[in-house]
C-alpha positions in Angstrom: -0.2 7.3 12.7 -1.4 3.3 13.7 0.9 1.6 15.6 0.3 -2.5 16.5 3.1 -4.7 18.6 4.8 -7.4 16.8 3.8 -10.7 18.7 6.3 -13.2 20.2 5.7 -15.2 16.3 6.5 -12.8 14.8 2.9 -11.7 14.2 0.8 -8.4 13.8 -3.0 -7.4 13.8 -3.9 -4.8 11.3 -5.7 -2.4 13.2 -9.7 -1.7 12.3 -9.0 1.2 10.4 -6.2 -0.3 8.3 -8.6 -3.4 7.5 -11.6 -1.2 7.0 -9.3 1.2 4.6 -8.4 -1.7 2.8 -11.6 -3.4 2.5 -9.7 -7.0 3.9 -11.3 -9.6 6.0 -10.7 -12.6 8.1 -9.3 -15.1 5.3 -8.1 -12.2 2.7 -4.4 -12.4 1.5 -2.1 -9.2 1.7 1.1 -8.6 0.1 3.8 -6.9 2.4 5.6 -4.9 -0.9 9.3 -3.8 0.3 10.2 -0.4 -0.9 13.6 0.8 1.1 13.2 1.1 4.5 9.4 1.3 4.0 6.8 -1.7 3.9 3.3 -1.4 2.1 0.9 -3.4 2.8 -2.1 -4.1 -0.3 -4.5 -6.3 -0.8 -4.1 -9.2 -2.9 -7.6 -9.1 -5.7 -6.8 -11.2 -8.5 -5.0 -14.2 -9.0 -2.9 -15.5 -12.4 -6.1 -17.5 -13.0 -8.4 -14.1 -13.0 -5.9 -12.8 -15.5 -6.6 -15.5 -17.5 -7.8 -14.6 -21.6 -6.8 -10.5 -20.3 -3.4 -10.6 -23.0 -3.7 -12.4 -26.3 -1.7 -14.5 -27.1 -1.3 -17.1 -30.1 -2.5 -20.4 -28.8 -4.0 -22.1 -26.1 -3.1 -21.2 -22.4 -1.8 -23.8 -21.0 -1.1 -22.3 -16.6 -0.4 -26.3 -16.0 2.6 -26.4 -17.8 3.7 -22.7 -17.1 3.2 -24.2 -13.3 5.5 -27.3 -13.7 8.3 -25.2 -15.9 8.3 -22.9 -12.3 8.6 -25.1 -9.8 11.3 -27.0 -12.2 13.2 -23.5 -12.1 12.7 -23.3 -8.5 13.9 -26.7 -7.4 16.7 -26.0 -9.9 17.6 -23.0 -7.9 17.9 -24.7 -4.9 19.9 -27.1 -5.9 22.3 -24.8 -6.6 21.8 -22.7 -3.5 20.9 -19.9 -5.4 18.0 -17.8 -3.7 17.5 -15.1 -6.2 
């Protein structure tokens, strides 16, 4: 088992091994993924945009607009103080 300290921010340092195992790097983004009382870490390798053409779909793509009807729905929810 690894073990690191959690830092006075809040903060951790994946050990070597972790980073190594996970092939991350100074500047990568992780995803901490919640799972009951356990936390897994992953890598994060594609983005929506790397997605992009992998489903078809009838019509153009349009990620600006699917972008703007988010944070709409977002702001809407906070509004209403409703976190979900």
């Amino acid at each position: 088992m690894l073990a690191t300290r959690v830092g006075r921010r809040g903060q951790i340092v994946l050990p070597k091994e972790v980073r190594m195992r996970i092939r991350v790097a100074e500047g990568d983004q992780i995803a901490f993924i919640i799972d009951g009382e356990q936390v897994v870490i992953k890598p994060i390798t594609q983005s929506l945009l790397d997605l992009s053409g992998s489903v078809r779909v009838a019509g153009r793509q349009d990620f600006d607009s699917v972008r703007n009807h988010v944070k709409t729905k977002r702001a809407q929810k906070r509004g209403s103080g409703d976190e979900s």
